[in-house]
N, C-alpha and C positions, 0 to 999 in steps of 0.2 A: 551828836556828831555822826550820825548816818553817810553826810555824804562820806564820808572816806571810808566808811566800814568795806566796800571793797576791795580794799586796799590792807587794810589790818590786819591779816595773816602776816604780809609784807614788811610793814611797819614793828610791827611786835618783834619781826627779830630783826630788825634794822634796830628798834631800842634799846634791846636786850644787850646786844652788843656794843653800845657806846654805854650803857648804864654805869658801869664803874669809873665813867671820868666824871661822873659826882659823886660827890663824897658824902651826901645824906640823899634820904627814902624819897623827901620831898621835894629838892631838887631835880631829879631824875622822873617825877610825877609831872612838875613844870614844864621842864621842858621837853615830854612827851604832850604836854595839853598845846603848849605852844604849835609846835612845829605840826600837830594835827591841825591847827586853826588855822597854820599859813598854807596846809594846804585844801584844807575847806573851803566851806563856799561864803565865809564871813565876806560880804558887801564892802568893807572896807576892814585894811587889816595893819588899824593901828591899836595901842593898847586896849583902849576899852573895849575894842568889838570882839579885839582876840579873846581877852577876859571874858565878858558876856556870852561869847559862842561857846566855851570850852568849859562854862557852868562859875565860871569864879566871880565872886559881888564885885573886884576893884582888881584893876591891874596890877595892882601892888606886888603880888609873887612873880607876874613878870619882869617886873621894871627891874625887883632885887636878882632875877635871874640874869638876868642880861649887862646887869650896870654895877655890882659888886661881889656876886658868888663867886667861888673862888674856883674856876675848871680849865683845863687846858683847851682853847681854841682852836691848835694845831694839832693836838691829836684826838679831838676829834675830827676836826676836817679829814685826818688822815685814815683815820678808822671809816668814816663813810666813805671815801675814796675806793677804800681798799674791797669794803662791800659792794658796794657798785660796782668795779671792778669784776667782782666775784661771780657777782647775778649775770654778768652781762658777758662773762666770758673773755672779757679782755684784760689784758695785763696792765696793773697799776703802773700807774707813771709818776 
C-alpha cells in the first residue's frame, strides 16, 4: 500500500478518530484497509481488487463491513465532516 504512504501521517489520525464508531479491533482494521484501497491505486475498485490490494485472500470482511456490521453512517459522515472541516480551516456545515 505505498501509493498512499504519503498520505498516512493524515490518515492515521483521520482513523483514529472515527475508530470508536466500531465496536470491535477488526472492524476498524477493515475499514481502514478499505478506504486505503479506494484511495490507492487498485485498477479497479471493486471487492476483490480492494481485497487483493489491501493484502486480504477474499472480500469477505468487506462485503460483512459494508452489508451487515453494525456502525453509525451518520456519525461517521459527521465526524469526517467535522475533520475536514478542521484540516482545512473552515467551519462545519
Amino acid at each position: 500500500m505505498a501509493e498512499v504512504d504519503c498520505w498516512a501521517v493524515e490518515l492515521e489520525s483521520a482513523f483514529a478518530r472515527v475508530a470508536g464508531r466500531f465496536g470491535r479491533a477488526d472492524l476498524r482494521w477493515r475499514m481502514r484497509d478499505h478506504v486505503r484501497g479506494l484511495l490507492g491505486r487498485a485498477t479497479r475498485r471493486n471487492g476483490w481488487q480492494l481485497a487483493e490490494w489491501a493484502g486480504h485472500r477474499t472480500p469477505d470482511g468487506f462485503q460483512r463491513l459494508l452489508n451487515s456490521s453494525v456502525w453509525d453512517a451518520d456519525a461517521l459522515r459527521d465526524d469526517v465532516r467535522d475533520y475536514v472541516a478542521e484540516r482545512s480551516g473552515q467551519a462545519a456545515f
